[in-house]
Structures are given as structure tokens and as C-alpha cells.
C-alpha positions as CSV (number, residue, x, y, z in Angstrom):
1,X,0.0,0.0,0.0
2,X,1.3,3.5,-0.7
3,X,1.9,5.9,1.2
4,X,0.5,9.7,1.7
5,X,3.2,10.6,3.7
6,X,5.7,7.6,4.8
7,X,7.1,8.5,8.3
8,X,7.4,4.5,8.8
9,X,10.7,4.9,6.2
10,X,12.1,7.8,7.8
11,X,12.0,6.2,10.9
12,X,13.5,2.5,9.5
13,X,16.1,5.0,7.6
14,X,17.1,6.7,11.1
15,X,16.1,4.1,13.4
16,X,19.3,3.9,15.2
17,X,19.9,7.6,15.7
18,X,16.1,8.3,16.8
19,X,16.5,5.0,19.1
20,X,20.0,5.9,20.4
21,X,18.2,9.5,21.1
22,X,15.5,8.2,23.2
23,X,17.4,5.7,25.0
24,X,19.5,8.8,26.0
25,X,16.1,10.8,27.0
26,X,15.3,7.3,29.6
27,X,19.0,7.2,30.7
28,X,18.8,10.8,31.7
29,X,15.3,10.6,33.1
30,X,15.0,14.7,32.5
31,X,11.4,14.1,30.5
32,X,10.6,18.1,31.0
33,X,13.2,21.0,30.4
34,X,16.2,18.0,29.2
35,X,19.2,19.8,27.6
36,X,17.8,18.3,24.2
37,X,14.9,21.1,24.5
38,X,17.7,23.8,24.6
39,X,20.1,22.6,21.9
40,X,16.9,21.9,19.5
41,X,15.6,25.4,20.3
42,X,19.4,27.2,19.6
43,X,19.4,24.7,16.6
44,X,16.3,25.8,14.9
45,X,16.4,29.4,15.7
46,X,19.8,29.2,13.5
47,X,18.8,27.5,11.1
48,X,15.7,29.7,10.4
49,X,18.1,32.8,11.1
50,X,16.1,34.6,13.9
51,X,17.4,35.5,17.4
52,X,14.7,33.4,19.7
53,X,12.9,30.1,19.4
54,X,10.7,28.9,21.6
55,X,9.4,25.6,21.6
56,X,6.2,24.5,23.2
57,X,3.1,21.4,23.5
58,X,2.1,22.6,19.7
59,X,1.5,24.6,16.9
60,X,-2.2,25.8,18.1
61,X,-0.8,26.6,21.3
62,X,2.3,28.2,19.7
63,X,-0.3,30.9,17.7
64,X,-2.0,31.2,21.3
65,X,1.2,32.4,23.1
66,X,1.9,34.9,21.1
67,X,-1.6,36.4,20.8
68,X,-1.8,36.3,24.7
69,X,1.3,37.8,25.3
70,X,0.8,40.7,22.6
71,X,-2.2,41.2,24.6
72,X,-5.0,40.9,22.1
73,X,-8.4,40.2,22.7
74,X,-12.3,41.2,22.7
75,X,-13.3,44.1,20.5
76,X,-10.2,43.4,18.5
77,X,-10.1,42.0,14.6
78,X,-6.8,39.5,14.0
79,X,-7.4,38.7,9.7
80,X,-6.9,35.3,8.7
81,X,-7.1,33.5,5.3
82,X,-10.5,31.9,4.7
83,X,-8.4,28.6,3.0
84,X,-6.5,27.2,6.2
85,X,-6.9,24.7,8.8
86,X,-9.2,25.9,11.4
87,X,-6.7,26.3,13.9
88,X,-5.8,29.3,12.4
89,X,-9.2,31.1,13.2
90,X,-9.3,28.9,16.4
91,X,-6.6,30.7,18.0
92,X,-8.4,34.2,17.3
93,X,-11.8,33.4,18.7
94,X,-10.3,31.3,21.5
95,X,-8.2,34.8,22.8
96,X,-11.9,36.5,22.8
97,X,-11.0,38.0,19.6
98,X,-12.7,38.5,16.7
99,X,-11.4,36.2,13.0
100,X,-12.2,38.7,9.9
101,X,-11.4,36.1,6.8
102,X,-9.7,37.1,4.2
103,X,-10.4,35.2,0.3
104,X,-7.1,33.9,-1.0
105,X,-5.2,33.9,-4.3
106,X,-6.6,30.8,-6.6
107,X,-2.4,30.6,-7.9
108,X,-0.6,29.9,-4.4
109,X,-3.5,29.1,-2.4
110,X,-2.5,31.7,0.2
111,X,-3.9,34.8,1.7
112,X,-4.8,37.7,-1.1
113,X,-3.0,41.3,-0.4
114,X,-5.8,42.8,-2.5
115,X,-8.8,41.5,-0.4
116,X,-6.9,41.7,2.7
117,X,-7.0,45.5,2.6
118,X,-10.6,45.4,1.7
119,X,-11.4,43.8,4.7
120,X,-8.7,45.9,6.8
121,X,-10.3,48.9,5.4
122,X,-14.4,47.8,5.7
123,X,-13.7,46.3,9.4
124,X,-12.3,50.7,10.4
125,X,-15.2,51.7,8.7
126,X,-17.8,49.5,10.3
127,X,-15.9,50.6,13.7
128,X,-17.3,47.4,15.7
129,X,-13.2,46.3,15.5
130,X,-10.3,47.3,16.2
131,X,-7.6,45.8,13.8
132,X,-5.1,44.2,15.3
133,X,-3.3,41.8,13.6
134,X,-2.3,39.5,10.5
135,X,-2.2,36.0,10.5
136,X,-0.6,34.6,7.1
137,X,-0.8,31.4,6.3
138,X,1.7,29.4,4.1
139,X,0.2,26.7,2.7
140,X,1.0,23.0,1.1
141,X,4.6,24.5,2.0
142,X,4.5,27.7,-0.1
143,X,4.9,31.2,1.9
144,X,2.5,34.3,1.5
145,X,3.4,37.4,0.2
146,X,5.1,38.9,3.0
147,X,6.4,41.8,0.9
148,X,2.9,43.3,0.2
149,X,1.6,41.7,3.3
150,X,3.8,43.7,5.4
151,X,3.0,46.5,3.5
152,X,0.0,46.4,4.5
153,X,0.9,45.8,8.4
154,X,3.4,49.2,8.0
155,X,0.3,51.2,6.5
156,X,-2.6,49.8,9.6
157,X,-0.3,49.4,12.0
158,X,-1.0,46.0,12.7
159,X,1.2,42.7,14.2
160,X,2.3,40.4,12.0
161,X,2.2,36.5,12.7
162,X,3.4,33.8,10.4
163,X,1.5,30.6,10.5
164,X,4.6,28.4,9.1
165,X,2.9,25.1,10.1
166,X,3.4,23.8,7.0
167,X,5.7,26.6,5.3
168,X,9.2,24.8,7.9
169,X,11.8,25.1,5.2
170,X,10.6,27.2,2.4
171,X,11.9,30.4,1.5
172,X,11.9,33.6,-0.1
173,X,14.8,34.7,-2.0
174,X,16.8,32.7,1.0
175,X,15.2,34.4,3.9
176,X,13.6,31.3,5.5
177,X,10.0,30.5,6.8
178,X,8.9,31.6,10.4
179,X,11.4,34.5,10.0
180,X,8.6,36.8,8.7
181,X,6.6,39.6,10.3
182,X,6.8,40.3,14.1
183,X,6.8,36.6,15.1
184,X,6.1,33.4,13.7
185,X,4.7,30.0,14.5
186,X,5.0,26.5,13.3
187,X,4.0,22.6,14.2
188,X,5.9,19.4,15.0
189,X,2.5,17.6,13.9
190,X,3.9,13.9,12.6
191,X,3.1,14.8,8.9
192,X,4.7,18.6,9.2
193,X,7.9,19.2,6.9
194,X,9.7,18.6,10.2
195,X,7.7,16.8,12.5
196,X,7.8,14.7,15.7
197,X,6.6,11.6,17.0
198,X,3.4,13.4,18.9
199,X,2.7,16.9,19.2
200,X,4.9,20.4,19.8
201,X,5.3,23.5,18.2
202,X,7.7,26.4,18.5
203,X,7.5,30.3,18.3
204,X,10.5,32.4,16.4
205,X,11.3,35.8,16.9
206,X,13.7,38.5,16.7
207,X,11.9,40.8,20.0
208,X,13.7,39.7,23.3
209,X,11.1,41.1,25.1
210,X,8.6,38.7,23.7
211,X,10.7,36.0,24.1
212,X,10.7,36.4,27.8
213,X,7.2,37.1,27.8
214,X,6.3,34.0,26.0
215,X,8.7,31.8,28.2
216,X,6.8,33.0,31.4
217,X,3.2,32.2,29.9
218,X,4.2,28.8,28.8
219,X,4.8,28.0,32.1
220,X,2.1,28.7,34.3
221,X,2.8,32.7,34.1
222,X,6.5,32.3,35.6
223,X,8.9,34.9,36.9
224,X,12.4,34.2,38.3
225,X,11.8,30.5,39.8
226,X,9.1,28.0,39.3
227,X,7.0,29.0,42.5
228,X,6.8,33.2,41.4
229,X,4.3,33.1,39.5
230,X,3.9,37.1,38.0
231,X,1.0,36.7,35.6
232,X,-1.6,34.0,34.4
233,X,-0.4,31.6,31.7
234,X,-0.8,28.0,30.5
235,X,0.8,24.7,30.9
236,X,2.5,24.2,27.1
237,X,6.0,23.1,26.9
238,X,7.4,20.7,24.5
239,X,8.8,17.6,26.2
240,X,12.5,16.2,26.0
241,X,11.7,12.8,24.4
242,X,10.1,14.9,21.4
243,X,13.1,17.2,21.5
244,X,15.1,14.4,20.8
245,X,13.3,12.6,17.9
246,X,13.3,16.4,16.2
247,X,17.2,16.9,16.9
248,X,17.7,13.7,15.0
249,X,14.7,14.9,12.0
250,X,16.0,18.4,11.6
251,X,19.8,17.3,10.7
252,X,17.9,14.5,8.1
253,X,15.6,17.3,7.0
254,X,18.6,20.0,6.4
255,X,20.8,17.2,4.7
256,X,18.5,15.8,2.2
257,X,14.6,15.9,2.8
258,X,13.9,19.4,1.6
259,X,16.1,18.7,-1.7
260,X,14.5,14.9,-2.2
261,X,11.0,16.7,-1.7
262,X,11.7,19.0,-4.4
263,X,12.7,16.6,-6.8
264,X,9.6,14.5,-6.5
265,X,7.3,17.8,-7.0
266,X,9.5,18.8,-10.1
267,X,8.9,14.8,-11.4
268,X,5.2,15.4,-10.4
269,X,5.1,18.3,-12.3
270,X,6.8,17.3,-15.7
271,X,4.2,14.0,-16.2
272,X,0.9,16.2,-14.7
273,X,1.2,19.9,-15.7
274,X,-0.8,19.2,-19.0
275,X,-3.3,17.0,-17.5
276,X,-4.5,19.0,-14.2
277,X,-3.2,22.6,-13.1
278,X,-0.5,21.8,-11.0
279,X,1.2,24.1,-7.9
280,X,2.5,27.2,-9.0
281,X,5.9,28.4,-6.9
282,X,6.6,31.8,-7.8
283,X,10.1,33.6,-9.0
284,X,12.5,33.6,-6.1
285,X,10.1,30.9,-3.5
286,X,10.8,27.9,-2.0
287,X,8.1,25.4,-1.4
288,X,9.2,23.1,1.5
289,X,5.4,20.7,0.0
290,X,4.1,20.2,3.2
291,X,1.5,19.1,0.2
292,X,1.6,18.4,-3.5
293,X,-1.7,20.0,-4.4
294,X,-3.3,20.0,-7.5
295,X,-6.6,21.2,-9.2
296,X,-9.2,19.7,-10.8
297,X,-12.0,21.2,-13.4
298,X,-14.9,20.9,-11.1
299,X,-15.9,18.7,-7.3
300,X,-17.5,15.9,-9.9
301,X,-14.2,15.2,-11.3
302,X,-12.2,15.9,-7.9
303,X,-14.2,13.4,-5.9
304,X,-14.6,10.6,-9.0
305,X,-10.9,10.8,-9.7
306,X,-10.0,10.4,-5.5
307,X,-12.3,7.6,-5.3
308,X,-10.8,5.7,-8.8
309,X,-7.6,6.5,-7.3
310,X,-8.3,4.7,-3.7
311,X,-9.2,1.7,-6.2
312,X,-5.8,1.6,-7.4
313,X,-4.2,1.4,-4.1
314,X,-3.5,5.2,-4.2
315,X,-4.4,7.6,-1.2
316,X,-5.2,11.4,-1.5
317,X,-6.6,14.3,0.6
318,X,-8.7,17.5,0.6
319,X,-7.3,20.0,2.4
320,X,-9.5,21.3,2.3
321,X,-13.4,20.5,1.5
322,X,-14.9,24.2,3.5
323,X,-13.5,27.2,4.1
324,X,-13.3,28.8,7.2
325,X,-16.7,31.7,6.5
326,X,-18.8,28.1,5.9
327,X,-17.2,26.4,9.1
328,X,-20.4,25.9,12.2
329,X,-18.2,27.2,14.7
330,X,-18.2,30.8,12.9
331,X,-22.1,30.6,11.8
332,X,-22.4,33.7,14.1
333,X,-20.2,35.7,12.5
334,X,-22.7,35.6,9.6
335,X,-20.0,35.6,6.6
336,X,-21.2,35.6,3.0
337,X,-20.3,33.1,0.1
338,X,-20.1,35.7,-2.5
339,X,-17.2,37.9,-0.5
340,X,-14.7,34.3,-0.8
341,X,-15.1,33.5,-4.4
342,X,-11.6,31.8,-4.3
343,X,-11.5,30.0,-1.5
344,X,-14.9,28.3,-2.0
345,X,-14.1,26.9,-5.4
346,X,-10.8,25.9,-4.0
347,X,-12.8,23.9,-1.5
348,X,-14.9,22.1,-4.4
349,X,-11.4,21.1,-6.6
350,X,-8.0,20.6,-4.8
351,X,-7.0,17.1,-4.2
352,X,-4.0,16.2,-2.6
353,X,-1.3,13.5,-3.9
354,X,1.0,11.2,-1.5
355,X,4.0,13.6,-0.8
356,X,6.9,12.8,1.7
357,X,11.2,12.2,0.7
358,X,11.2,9.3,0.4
359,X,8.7,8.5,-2.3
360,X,10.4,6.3,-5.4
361,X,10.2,7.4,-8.8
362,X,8.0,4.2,-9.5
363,X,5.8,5.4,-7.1
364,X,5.6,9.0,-8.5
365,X,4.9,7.4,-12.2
366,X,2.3,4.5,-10.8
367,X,0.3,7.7,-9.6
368,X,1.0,10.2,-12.6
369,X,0.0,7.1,-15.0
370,X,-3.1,6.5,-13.4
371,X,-4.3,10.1,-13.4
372,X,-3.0,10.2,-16.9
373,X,-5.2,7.3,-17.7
374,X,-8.3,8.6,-15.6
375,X,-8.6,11.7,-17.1
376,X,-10.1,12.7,-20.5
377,X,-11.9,16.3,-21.9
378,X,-14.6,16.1,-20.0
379,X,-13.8,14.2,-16.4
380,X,-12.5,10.7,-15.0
381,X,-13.2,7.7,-17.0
């Protein structure tokens, strides 16, 4: 059976280094605040090329952090793409805020400059909001315009915070993911460009301030020792076991994943790009492909050609099948179809194809074949 995203490989391809990393964890017995959780956190704030990482229980909780300590909360407006994962929006309405959705760009997937300042500019005129902050998104692996994006940010005075959940490893002309806006977040999820063996998450950022802001509220509101206690926070730290297994991922991910990644997406795109539209990566990006994610002509096609493709021992995704205006959770918030043109079509036609490093070139041409074959004028076969 094939795999949508093969961890079981990675982890028979580093099994002595993840095993020799845990058993090291066990020896210690430091399972909270192990020196693993300090080198990983010097490690990836390095490699990303910003002053501070902090590393905590996930990427939800990461976004959470930094919305708490920047203060933000009822009456204010954070904007959000309406095409994400709902943690996104979660985060917002979980700090008492308020999510204003922004409709993305149908080319990248990611949040659109050009309706983001519509809804900047309608939310100061209807005055029930005060605009505080951006939350970009980059998707499948690709990041958001950040040059027009911070623009934008310059021009409302609003915060800045990248969402780099899936965007670990990209880049724009070499400045690398989660080193974008004011701060930035990503996820250790299993099936992340870098991911664990459970959950954590980390926050990046260049303020010191924040960083000593964030390290109190991820530990119960801390101040100099574990019993002063100088404001209210939450219990989110990343534990030393998971520390471990990333050490071990992130030297794999730097020496060979991102590259091996890439070269399956450019096969990908050689056999499919005149059969369905296929991900566009703009001049001077990066795409780390936390997904490869391509387009069909209509939801007919998209859902006949993932269920032919289940038949022929192939998996797939939607990521994903509502946007966030459409999700229950937000029904009060009373968000129209017709302002999110892109992102509800999006919903109706993206499928997702198995996507990891170590995917074999048999593997990539067993699944462009089949498409191949599946696909005529008018829809699947």
C-alpha cells in the first residue's frame, strides 16, 4: 500500500539515531526541560536565522502564546485566510478576539494582499473592530506574500504573525519561513515538513522582550523560579523525548529531505502539468510541499478521480473540503459566500497527492500514469 506521507521509512532509515536519542532521554530521566529542548531550540532558531525560538506542547498553542502575550483580545479584529486549517481562526476566537477572513489567491492558495485590505479597510469603517493583527498562512509548503503583506501591516499598524505550520523550510529569495513579520509560529505535527513523534510547536522571533514574555506564559505565568508566579499563563512546553526525535529529524531534514522533496514535485510536475493545473511556486520561492496539491476542473471530477484513485491502491486528501466563513463554529459571525469567491471553489477542486522524501520514482509514475489514464476532456473515465 502506498503511502501519503511515509514516516514508517524515515524512521527505518534513522532508526538507530532516533532509538539511540530516546534511550539517551530514559537514561537521563530529564522528561521536562532535558538539555535536548535547549540545543533543538538554539538549533532551529539558527537554522531559520532569527534571534529566539521557543518551543512549546504545539503549533495551536504556539499561535496562542503569542496572541496572549501581545495582549490581544475582545473588540479586536486579527485577519486570517478563509483557506487554512481551522486552527488558524481557532486561535483568534479562543483569545476573545474576533477572525475577519480574508479570500485567497486561486495561484498559491495563500492569503490575497488585495482583499486583505478590503477587509482591513471595511472592518475601520464599520468601527465594531479594532484591527489588530495579521495571521498569514503558508500553505501546502508555499509562503505568503510577505512583501505586500507587510505593507500592508506598515500602513494599519497591525502585528504580524506567520503561521509556518506547513511553510518549515521554504523560502523567499533565501530568507527562510517563520522569519517573517513580528513573530512566527509553526508545528511538529507527525506529517509537518519537520515533525515529531506526537505533538509540539515552537514560536521564532527576533523581539527579546517577547521571548521572555512567551517563556513565562508557557509555564504557568513564571517569573524568576518555578514557584513566582507574576502573571496568568498555560501549561504548554514541548517535552524532551520529542526534542530528541526532532534533533535527529532536523539534521535528516537539512541534509537531504527538503532537496529529495523538491525533486519529487518537479517529477510530479513534468508528467501532470498538462493533465491538471498543478502548484504554482513563484520567481524567487521555496516550497518546502508540506502538500503536492493539484486542481481539478470541477468537485465531480475531484471526488470521481480520489475515489478511482483509492481503487488503485493510491491515497489522497482535501485540504480542504470548507473554508473557514462556511465552518459551524463561525455561523455567528454571519460571513457571506459571495465575498470568498476563491476559497470556496478551492474547496470544491483541490486534491492532494502522497507527498513525503522518500517517495520512489516508480511510485511518483504509478500515480502520474493512473491520473493520466483517468482523465479525458470532460472528467474521469
Amino acid at each position: 500500500m502506498m503511502e501519503f506521507r511515509d514516516l514508517k521509512t524515515q524512521y527505518r532509515t534513522y532508526k538507530q539515531e532516533i532509538d539511540t536519542a530516546i534511550q539517551q532521554v530514559l537514561d537521563s530521566a530529564q522528561f521536562i526541560g532535558g538539555k535536548p529542548v535547549s540545543e533543538l531550540e538554539e538549533q532551529l532558531a539558527h537554522y531559520v536565522g532569527v534571534q529566539h525560538c521557543i518551543t512549546c506542547a504545539n503549533g495551536t498553542e504556539a499561535m496562542t502564546l503569542l496572541l496572549m502575550a501581545w495582549g490581544i483580545g475582545k473588540g479586536d479584529a486579527v485577519f486570517v485566510p478563509d483557506y487554512t486549517f481551522f486552527s488558524t481562526g481557532e486561535v483568534v476566537s479562543f483569545s476573545g478576539a474576533t477572525p475577519v477572513f480574508v479570500d485567497v489567491q486561486r495561484d498559491t492558495f495563500n492569503i490575497d494582499p488585495v482583499h486583505l485590505e478590503k477587509m482591513i479597510t471595511k472592518t475601520i469603517e464599520e468601527g465594531g473592530l479594532t484591527p489588530k493583527a495579521i495571521i498569514p498562512v503558508d500553505l501546502f509548503g508555499l509562503l505568503a506574500d510577505y512583501e505586500e503583506i507587510e505593507k500592508l501591516a506598515k500602513k494599519y499598524q497591525l502585528l504580524v504573525l506567520e503561521d509556518g505550520a506547513q511553510g518549515f523550510g521554504g523560502s523567499i529569495k533565501g530568507k527562510r519561513a517563520c522569519s517573517f513579520g513580528d513573530a512566527a509560529t509553526t508545528s511538529f505535527f507527525p506529517a509537518k515538513p519537520l515533525g515529531c513523534y506526537g505533538d509540539g510547536g515552537a514560536i521564532f522571533t527576533n523581539d527579546d522582550e517577547l521571548a521572555t514574555h512567551i517563556q513565562s506564559l508557557k509555564v504557568h505565568g513564571k517569573g524568576l523560579h518555578k514557584y513566582d508566579n507574576v502573571r496568568i499563563g498555560v501549561n504548554s512546553r514541548l517535552d524532551t523525548l520529542q526534542a530528541a526525535v526532532l534533533q535527529v529529524k532536523l539534521k535528516a531534514f537539512i541534509d537531504h529531505e527538503l532537496e529529495d522533496i523538491n525533486q519529487v514535485a518537479r517529477l510530479y510536475n513534468e508528467r501532470l502539468s498538462e493533465i491538471v493545473e498543478t502548484p504554482i511556486i513563484p520567481k524567487g520561492y521555496d516550497s518546502s510541499f508540506a502538500q503536492y496539491t493539484i486542481k481539478l476542473k470541477n468537485k465531480r471530477q475531484r471526488d470521481t478521480l480520489q475515489s478511482k484513485l483509492k481503487d488503485y491502491g493510491i491515497p489522497s486528501m482535501i485540504y480542504y473540503g470548507k473554508p473557514m466563513h462556511q465552518q459551524g463554529a463561525f455561523k455567528d459571525l454571519h460571513y457571506d459566500d459571495k465575498e470568498y469567491p476563491v476559497a470556496t471553489e478551492l474547496s470544491d477542486i483541490v486534491l492532494s497527492l502522497p507527498m513525503h522524501p522518500y517517495m520512489k520514482v516508480d511510485d511518483v509514475l504509478k500515480v502520474t500514469k493512473v491520473i493520466t489514464i483517468l482523465l479525458d476532456g470532460d472528467g474521469p473515465v
